[in-house]
N, C-alpha and C positions, 0 to 999 in steps of 0.2 A: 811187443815192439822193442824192439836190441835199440842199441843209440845207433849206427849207423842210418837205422830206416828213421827215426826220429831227428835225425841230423838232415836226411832227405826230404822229410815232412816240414817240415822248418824252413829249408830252404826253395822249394817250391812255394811254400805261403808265402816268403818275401818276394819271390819272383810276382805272385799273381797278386799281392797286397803292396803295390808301392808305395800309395799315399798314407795307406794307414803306417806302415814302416816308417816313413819320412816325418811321421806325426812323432813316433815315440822315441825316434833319434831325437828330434829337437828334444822334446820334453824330457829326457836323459840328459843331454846337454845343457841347460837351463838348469836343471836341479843340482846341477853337479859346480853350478856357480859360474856359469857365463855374463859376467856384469859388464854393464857400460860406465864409460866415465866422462867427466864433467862434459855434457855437450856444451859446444861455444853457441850461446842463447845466440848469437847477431851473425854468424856465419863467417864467412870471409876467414882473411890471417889473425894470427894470434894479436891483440894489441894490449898495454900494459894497462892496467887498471885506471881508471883515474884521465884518461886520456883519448879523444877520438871517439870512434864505435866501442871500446869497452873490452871485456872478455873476450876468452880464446879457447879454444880445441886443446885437449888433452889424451893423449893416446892411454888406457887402463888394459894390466895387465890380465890375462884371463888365465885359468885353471890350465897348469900342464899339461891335466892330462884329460881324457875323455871316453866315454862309452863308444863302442865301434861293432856294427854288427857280426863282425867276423873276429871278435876278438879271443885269442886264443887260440887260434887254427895256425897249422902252417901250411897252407896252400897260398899261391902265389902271389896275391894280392895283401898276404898280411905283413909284405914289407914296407905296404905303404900305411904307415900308423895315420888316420883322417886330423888328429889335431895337428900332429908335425907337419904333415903336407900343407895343410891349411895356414898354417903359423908362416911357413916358409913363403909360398904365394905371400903372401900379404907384407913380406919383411921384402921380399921383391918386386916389389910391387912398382908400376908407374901410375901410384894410382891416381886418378880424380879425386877423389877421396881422402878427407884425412882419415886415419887409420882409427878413429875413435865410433867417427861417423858406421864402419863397418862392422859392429857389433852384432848383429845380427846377421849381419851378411858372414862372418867367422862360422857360426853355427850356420846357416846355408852351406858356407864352402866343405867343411865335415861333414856334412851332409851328403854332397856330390860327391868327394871322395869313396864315403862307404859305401854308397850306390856301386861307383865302378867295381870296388871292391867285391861286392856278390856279384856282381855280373860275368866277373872274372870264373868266380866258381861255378857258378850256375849255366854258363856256358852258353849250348844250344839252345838248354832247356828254356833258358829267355830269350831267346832269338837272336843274340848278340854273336858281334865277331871278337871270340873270348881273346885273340892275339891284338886286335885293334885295342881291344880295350885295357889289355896287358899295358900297350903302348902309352896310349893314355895317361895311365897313371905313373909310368916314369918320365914322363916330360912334365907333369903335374906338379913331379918331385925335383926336377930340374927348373922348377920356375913358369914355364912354359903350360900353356892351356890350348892349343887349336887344336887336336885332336879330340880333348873331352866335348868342347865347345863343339864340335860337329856329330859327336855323337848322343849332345841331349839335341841340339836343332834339330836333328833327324827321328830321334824319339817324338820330340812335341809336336812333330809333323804329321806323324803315323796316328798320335792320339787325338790330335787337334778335334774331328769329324766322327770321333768314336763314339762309344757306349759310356755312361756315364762315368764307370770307374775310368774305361780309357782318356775320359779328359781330365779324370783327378791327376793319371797319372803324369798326362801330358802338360799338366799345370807346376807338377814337382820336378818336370825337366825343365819346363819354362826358368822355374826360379834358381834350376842349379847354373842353365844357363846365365840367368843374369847377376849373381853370385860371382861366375868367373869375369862376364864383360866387363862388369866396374871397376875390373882392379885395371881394366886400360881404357877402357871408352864408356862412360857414362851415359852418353845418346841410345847408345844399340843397348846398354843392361836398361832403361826404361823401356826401352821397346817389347824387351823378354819381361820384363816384370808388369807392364800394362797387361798384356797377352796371359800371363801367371793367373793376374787379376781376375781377368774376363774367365777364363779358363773354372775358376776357383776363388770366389769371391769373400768367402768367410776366411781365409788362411790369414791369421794373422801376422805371421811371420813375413808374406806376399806383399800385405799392404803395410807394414812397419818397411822393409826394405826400400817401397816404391816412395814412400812417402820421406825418407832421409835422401834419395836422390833427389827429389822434385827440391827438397831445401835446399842440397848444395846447387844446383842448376837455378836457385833464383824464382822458380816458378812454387811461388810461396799460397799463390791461391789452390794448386791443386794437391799442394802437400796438404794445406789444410783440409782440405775436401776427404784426400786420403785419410788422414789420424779422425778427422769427426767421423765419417764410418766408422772406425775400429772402436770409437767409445761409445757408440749406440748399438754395440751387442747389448742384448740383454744379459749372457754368459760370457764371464771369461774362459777360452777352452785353458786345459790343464797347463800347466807351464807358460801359459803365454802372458803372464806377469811384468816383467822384461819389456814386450813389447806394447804393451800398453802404458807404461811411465816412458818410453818413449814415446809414444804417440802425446801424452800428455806431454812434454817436454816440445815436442815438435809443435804442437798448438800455441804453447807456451813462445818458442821462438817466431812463430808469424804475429801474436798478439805485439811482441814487443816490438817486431819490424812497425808495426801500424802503431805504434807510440799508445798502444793501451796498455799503462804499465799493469791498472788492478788486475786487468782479465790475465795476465799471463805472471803475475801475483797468485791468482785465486788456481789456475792449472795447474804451478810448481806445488803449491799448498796439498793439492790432489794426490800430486805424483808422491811427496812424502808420505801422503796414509794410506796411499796403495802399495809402496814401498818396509811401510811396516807391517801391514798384513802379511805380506808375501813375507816377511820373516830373513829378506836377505840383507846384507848388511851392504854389501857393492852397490845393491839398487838406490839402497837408504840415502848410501854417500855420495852418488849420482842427484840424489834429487833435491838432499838440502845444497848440495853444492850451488847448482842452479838456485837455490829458491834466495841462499844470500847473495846470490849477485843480486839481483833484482831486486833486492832491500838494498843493496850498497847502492846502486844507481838510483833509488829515489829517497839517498838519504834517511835510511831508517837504519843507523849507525847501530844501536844496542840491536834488534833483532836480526841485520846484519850480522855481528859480531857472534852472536848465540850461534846462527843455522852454519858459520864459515866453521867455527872451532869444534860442533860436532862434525862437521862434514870432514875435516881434519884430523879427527881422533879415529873416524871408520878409517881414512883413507890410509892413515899410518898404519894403524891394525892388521889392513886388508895388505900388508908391505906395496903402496901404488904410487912411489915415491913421485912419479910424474903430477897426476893427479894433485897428490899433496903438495906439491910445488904452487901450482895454481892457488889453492886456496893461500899456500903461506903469503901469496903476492896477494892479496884481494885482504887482507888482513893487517898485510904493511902498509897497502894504500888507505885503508880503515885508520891507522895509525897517525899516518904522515897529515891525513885529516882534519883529525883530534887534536892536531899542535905536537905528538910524541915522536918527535924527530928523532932524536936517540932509538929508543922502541922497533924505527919504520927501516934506520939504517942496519939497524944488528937483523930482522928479518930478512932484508934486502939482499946483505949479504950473506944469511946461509942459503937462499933461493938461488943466489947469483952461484955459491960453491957446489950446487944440486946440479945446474945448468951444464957449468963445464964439466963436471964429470960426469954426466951424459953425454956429452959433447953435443949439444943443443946449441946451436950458433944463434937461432931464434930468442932464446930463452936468454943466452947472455947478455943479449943484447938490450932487450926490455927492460930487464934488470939493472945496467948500466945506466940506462936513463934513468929507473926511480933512481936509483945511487944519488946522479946528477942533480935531479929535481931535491932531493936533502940537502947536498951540499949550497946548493943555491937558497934554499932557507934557513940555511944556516950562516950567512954570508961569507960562503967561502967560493966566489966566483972562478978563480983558478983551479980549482980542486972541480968544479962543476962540468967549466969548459974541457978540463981532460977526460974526463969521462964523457961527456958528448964527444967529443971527436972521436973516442975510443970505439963506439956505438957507430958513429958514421961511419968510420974505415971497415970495421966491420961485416955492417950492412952492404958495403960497396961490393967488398972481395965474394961476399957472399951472395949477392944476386937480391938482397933481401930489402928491396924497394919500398915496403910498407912505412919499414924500419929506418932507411935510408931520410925518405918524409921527418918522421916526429923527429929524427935528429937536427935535421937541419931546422926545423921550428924552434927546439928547444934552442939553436945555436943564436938563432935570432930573435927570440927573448930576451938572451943573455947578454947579447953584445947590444938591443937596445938599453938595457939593464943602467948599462956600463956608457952608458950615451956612444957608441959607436954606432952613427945611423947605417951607416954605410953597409957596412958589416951585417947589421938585421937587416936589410934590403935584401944582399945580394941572397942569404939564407934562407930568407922567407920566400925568393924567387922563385928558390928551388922546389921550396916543399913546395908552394905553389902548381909547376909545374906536375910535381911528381902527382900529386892528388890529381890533377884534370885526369892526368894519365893513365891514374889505377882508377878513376869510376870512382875518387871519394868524391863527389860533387857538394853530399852537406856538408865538407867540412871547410869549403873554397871561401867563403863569407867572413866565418873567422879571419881569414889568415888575408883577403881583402879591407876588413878594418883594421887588421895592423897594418898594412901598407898606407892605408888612406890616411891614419893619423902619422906617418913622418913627411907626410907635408909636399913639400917642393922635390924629395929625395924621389917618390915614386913614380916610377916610367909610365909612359902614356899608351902604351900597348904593352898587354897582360896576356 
């Protein structure tokens, strides 16, 4: 056999092997260090340590580059590189999603790229319209999905009612489909990932994606339902490591929603020795990250402090400077804690010099509050209130209403502080308002008994 007929034997087994192909891409990808980073245990926007709901989403960098089944060829399809494409999608994204969240869906999106990518070459011989699918992948690369996106619907449609392998295959279009829908409509990518499911119910990559949707949509019963499937394999398949400290993580985050801190204690605990088997250091730093929050939040300050500053020495290692930002915050509020003001300010601010040179208008922002909250235990109320307002104008220009909230709380702290009732009224008004507004309801109570204790000052419709 010459290599050309070996190059055609090859390529007709990935025509007629899609699932198995789509099996060993992932676990190529996986091995090659596709790590997730700090997931935000309580969902929602980012919030500063120490304050509200807690932790926040962190976007982690992933491996430049990647395995690609056509790699090395130059026919037509190998200008479209599946990591670059997929990196790009995702940096252009409107997504639902934060970008941390789609960790697995990254390796999905690589996925669906190389697929079109032999389809391109393999042409008739897969039944495909090899100039459609040409098409495809230059809109793919321009940002744009609706031609790939009708050409897996129409795959999964053909396989839906087929022959066994035909629905594995019909299962690996399901999920390239919902890969692309999340990065704009999160309804229609569960829909293509339920359908994956039912299609293909062992894939664990299937039920890891389905199950970080269901967390960010809120529907925390059926994520959970998802991730407890995936940890009652008796086997982990090959490479799916990754998605099972996610899935532990995901349990971990509906434990904590339901106020059981130990069960979602005892899961992150899991996620780090599943995390050290697997031998990756991204995973590692992924799962103590998580595991010291949820010591900080129930005040286990020393074991907090241990699992933040390893999660912090991978993350720096790993160069995930985002990522590390997080823990340095989770660390200075650790500080600021303990009475080490000094300690919480000089953290504070190289978080805060991380921030703007990303240009992270989020991230400056939270930071300017801790700033504030030192300054104010330090008794420097002037120094505190400028950086509150600094935070609120911010928050304003920016859209960034969470943020908008805890400034105008901490505003009206401050200026009760300082006996200006008036002043904490009208601030506390606001955050007031702002929480009804965004759906924080458990935090309306609080900020109800500061009103109720300035007495005569508080209006009579809230």
């Amino acid at each position: 056999m010459d290599v050309q007929e070996a190059l055609d034997w090859a390529l007709d087994w990935v025509a007629a092997n899609p699932a198995m192909t789509a099996l060993i891409a992932t676990f190529l990808l996986l091995v090659l260090g596709v790590a997730g980073g700090i997931l935000g245990l309580f969902g929602g926007p980012r919030r500063r340590p120490g304050r509200g709901r807690g932790g926040g989403t962190v976007q982690r960098r992933s491996d430049p580059r990647g395995t690609s089944a056509a790699e090395g060829e130059t026919e037509a399809g190998e200008d479209f590189d599946p990591v670059e494409t997929a990196e790009r999608l995702l940096s252009r994204r409107g997504a639902p999603l934060p970008v941390d969240r789609l960790v697995v869906q990254l390796s999905e999106l690589r996925s669906a790229v190389d697929k079109l990518r032999v389809w391109v070459r393999v042409g008739a011989r897969a039944g495909v319209d090899r100039d459609r699918t040409l098409l495809a992948l230059r809109q793919l690369a321009a940002g744009r999905g609706e031609t790939a996106e009708t050409i897996f619907r129409e795959a999964l449609a053909q396989g839906r009612d087929a022959t066994f392998e035909g629905r594995l295959a019909a299962a690996v279009a399901a999920r390239h489909l919902g890969a692309l829908q999340v990065l704009h409509d999160a309804e229609a990518a569960v829909a293509a990932y339920e359908e994956a499911v039912k299609l293909d119910p062992d894939h664990f990559d299937g039920l890891t994606n389905l199950g970080e949707i269901y967390m960010h949509l809120d529907r925390r019963e059926d994520a959970g339902r998802v991730f407890a499937q995936q940890l009652r394999f008796d086997e982990i398949p090959s490479g799916a490591g990754l998605q099972r400290v996610a899935a532990l993580i995901g349990l971990a985050r509906g434990a904590h929603g339901r106020g059981d801190l130990a069960r979602a204690t005892e899961l992150c605990e899991r996620a780090v020795h599943l995390s050290r088997d697997i031998g990756q250091d991204g995973h590692l730093a992924y799962a103590l990250g998580n595991l010291g929050v949820l010591h900080f939040e129930q005040r286990h300050d020393d074991l907090a402090e241990e699992m933040l500053n390893q999660a912090l020495a991978l993350e720096q290692a790993l160069g995930n400077e985002q990522a590390a930002s997080m823990v340095m915050g989770y660390l200075g509020a650790l500080a600021k804690r303990r009475g080490d003001l000094e300690g919480a300010r000089v953290i504070f601010q190289e978080v805060l010099a991380l921030a703007r040179k990303r240009g992270d208008q989020e991230g400056v922002g939270i930071q300017l509050l801790s700033l504030g909250e030192v300054a104010a235990l330090n008794g420097a109320p002037a120094e505190a209130a400028e950086l509150y307002r600094q935070c609120l104008g911010l928050a304003r220009d920016s859209g960034l209403r969470d943020l908008e909230a805890d400034a105008h709380d901490c505003l009206g702290d401050l200026a009760e502080a300082g006996g200006d009732r008036t002043a904490a009224k009208n601030h506390w008004m606001a955050a007031r308002a702002l929480l009804v507004d965004l759906e924080r309801h458990g935090e309306v109570p609080e900020l109800d008994a500061k009103l109720d204790g300035l007495g005569p000052l508080r209006v009579q419709e809230r």
